[in-house]
C-alpha positions in Angstrom: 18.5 -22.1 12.3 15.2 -22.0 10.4 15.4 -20.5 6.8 13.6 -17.4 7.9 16.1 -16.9 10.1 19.3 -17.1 7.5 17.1 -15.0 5.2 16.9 -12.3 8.5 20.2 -13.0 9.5 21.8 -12.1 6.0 19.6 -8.8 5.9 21.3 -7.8 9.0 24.8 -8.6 7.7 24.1 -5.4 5.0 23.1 -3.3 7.9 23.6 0.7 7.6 23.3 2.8 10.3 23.2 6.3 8.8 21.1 5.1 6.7 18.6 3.7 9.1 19.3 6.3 10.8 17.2 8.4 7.8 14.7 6.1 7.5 13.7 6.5 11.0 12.8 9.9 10.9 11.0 9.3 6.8 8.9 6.6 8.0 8.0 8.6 11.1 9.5 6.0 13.9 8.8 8.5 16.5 6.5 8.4 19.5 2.8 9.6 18.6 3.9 9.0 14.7 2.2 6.5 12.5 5.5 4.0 11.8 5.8 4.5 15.9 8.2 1.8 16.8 9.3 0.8 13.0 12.9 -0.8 13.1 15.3 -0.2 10.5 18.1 -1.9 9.5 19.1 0.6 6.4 19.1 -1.2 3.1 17.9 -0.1 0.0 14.9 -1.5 -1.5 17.1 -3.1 -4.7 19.6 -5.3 -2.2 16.3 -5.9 0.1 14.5 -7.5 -3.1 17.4 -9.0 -4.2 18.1 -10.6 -0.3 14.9 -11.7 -0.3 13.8 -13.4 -3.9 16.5 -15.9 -2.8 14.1 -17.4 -0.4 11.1 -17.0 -2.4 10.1 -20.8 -1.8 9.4 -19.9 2.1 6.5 -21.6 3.6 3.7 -19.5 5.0 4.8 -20.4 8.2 7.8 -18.9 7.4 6.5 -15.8 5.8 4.6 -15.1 9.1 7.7 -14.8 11.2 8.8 -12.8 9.0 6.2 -10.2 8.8 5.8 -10.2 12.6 9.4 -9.3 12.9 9.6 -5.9 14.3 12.6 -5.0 11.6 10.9 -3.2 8.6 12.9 -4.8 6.0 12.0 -8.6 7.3 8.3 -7.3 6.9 9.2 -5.5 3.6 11.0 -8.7 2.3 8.1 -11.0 3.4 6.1 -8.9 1.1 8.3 -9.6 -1.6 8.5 -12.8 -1.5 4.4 -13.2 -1.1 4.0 -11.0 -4.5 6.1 -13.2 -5.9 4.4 -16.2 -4.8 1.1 -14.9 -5.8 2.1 -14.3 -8.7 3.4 -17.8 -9.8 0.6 -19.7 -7.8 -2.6 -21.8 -9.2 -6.0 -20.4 -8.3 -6.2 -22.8 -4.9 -2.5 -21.5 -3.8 -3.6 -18.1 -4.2 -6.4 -18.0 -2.2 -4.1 -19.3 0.6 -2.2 -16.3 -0.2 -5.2 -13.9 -0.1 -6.5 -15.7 3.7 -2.7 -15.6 5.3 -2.7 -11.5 3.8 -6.1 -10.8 5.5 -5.1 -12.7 8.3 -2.0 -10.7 8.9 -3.0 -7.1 7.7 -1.4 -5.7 11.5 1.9 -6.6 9.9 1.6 -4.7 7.0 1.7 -1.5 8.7 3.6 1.3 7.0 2.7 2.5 3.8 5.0 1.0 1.8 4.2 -2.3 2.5 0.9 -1.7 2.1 1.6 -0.4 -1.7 4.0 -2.9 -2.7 1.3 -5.8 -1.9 -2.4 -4.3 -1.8 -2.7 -3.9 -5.6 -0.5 -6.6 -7.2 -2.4 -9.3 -4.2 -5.3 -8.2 -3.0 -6.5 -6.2 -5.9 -5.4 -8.7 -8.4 -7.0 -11.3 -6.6 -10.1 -9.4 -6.6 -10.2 -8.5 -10.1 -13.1 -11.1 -11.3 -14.3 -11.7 -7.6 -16.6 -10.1 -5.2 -15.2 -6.6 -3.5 -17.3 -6.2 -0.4 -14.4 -6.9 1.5 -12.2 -4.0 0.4 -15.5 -1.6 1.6 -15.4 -3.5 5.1 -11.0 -2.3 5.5 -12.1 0.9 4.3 -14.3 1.3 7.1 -11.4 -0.1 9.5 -10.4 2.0 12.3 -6.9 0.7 11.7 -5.2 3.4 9.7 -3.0 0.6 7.5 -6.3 -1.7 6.1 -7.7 2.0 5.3 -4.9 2.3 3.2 -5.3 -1.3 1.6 -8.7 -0.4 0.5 -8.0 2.1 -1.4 -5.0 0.7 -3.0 -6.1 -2.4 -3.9 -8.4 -0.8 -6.3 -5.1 0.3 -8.0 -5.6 -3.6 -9.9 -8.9 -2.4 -11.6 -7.9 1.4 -12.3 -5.1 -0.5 -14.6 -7.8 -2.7 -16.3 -10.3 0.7 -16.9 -12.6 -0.3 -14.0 -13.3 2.9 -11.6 -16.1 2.8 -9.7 -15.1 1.0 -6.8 -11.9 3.5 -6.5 -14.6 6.5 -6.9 -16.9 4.9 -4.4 -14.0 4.3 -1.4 -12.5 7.5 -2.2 -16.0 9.4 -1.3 -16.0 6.9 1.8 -12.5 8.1 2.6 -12.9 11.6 2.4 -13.2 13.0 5.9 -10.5 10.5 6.7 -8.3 12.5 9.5 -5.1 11.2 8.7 -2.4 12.6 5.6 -1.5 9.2 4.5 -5.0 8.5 3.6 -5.4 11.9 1.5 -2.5 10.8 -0.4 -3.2 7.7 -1.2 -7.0 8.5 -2.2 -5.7 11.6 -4.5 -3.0 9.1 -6.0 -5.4 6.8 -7.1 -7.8 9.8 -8.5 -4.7 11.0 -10.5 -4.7 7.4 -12.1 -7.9 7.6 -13.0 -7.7 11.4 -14.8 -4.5 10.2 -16.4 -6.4 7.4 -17.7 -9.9 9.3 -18.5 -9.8 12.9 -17.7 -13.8 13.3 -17.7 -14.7 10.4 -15.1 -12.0 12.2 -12.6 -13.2 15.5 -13.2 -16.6 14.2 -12.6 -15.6 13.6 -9.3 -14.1 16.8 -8.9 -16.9 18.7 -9.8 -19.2 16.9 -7.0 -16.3 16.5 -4.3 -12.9 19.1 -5.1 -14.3 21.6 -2.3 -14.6 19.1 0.5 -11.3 16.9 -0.3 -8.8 17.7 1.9 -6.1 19.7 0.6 -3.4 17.2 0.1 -6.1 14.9 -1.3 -7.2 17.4 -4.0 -3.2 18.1 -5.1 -2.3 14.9 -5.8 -5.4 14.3 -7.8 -5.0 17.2 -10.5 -1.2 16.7 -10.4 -1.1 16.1 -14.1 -3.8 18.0 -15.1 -3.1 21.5 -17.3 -2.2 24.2 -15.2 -5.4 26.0 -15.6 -7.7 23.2 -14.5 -5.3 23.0 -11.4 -6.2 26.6 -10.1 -9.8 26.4 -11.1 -9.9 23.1 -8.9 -7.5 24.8 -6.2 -9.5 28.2 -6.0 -12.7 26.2 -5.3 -14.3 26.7 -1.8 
């Protein structure tokens, strides 16, 4: 049995099925939904992360299998394990890291994959480095490297660096789907909670065509007033 098997096997072992059961309908397993086909096996993220950061020397090889399983929680641990990686590498072992993410962004296909690894790899990695690929995902007909895009630039909202997350959100605004509008007004809030002026800057140019979800999780921490002024704009 390869390791990524043991590591799958012993996920299994914890199995709950009312549990999964849940998470099924949350992650929107159903036909026509976006996590369409998503297997859960029902653990909570703190045993899944605890499972999986005792196989955190997998190879890549390994961590491929992994996130190609169809079970959520072999992709979600996968993820884990890669962060973790990153995270401890040199230079040259990250940028293996960074190719075998890009190579494998069809796994990473719900959003909580995509927001446990997009900002702490990707956007980390892309901190002192050229971004011109994180324009080329948000231009992706694949709803998940959409999502990547704009998450990644979570990494430079932390440092104080905004105008990439300002640019791909006004690329991302007549996005169609929900998942995008949240995570575009999520990482809009970040930026008002960090410097109210540069977000409401935004606002001013863009609040009246932002979709609706978009726009309410953007002022989400701002004063109650500047909330309805932004919500009673046409």
């Amino acid at each position: 049995m390869m390791i990524w098997q043991v590591l799958e096997k012993e996920l299994k072992s914890l199995a709950d099925p009312v549990r999964a059961k849940h998470s099924q309908r949350y992650f929107k397993t159903g036909k026509g939904e976006y996590g369409e086909g998503d297997v859960f096996l029902g653990l909570n993220t703190a045993t899944m992360v605890k499972i999986a950061l005792k196989y955190q020397g997998l190879s890549l090889v390994d961590l491929h299998q992994l996130l190609a399983s169809k079970i959520h929680e072999c992709r979600s641990s996968a993820l884990v394990i890669l962060k973790r990686q990153y995270l401890k590498a040199d230079v040259a072992s990250k940028e293996k890291i960074i190719k075998f993410y890009l190579i494998n962004t069809k796994y990473i296909n719900n959003w909580d994959l995509v927001d446990i690894s997009a900002p702490n790899i990707l956007g980390d990695w892309l901190l002192d480095k050229d971004r011109t690929i994180l324009y080329q995902l948000a231009k992706s007909k694949n709803l998940w490297e959409r999502r990547i895009a704009i998450m990644a630039t979570f990494a430079f909202i932390r440092e104080g660096e905004y105008e990439d997350s300002l640019k791909i959100a006004e690329m991302l605004l007549k996005d169609e789907h929900d998942l995008i509008h949240k995570a575009v007004g999520w990482m809009l809030r970040e930026i008002g909670k960090r410097d109210m002026a540069v977000g409401e800057k935004f606002l001013q140019k863009y609040a009246a065509q932002m979709p609706r979800t978009m726009l309410r999780y953007a002022i989400e921490k701002f004063p109650q007033e500047k909330r309805q002024f932004y919500l009673n704009r046409e």
